[in-house]
C-alpha positions in Angstrom: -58.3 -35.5 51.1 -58.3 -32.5 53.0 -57.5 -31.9 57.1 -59.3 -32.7 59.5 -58.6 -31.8 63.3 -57.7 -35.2 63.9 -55.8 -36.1 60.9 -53.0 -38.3 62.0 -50.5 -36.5 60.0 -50.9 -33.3 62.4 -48.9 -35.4 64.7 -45.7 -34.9 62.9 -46.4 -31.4 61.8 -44.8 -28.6 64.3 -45.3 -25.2 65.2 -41.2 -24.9 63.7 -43.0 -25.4 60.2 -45.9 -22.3 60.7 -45.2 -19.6 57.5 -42.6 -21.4 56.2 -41.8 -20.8 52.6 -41.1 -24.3 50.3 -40.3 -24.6 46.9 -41.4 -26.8 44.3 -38.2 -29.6 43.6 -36.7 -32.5 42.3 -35.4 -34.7 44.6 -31.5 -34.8 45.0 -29.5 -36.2 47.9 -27.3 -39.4 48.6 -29.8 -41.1 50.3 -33.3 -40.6 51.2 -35.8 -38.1 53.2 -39.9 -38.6 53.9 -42.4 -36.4 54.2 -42.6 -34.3 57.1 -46.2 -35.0 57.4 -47.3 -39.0 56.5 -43.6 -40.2 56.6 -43.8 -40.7 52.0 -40.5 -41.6 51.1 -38.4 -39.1 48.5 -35.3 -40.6 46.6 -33.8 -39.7 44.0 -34.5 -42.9 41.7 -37.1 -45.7 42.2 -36.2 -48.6 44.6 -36.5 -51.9 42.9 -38.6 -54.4 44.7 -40.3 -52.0 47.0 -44.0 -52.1 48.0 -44.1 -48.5 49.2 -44.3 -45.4 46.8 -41.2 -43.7 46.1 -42.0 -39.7 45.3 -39.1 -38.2 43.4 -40.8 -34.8 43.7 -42.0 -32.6 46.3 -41.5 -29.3 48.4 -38.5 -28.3 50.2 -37.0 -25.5 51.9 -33.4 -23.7 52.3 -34.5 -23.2 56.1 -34.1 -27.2 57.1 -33.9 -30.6 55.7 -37.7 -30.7 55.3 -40.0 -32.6 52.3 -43.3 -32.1 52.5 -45.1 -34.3 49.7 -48.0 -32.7 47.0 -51.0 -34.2 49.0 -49.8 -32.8 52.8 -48.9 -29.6 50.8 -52.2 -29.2 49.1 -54.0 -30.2 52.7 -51.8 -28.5 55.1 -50.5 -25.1 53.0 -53.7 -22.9 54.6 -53.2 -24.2 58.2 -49.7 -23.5 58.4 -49.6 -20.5 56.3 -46.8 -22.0 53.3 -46.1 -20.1 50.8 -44.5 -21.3 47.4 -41.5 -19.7 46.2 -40.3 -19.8 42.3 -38.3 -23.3 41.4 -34.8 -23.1 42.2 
């Protein structure tokens, strides 16, 4: 699925995120962080029970706590001008 300019996901997508660049990374922390454009949930290891998808991959940055999932990446990396830096 690609943008559209009423996607809902816009919503949660700032200006603070224009030419930001992410990297592609394994999720580590002690608990959990979503995606900073349809609210995915990132943890480190699947959630037993749960009926929502649990993404253990995605992109991140060194310049704030921010996930950004493959799908909002792949829609959203043009509009916002993200750039993808080597695996750290």
């Amino acid at each position: 699925m690609t943008e559209s300019p009423d996607d809902w996901r816009l919503s949660f997508l700032g200006d603070y995120l224009v030419g930001i660049a992410f990297y592609r990374a394994a999720y580590k922390q002690p608990s959990h962080d979503h995606c900073m454009g349809c609210w995915a949930t990132f943890l480190e290891h699947d959630l037993p029970g749960s009926t929502h998808e649990i993404l253990h991959h995605g992109y991140t940055t060194d310049e704030g706590p921010w996930w950004i999932c493959d799908t909002c990446f792949r829609d959203f990396k043009d509009k916002f001008g993200w750039r993808v830096l080597p695996d750290s």
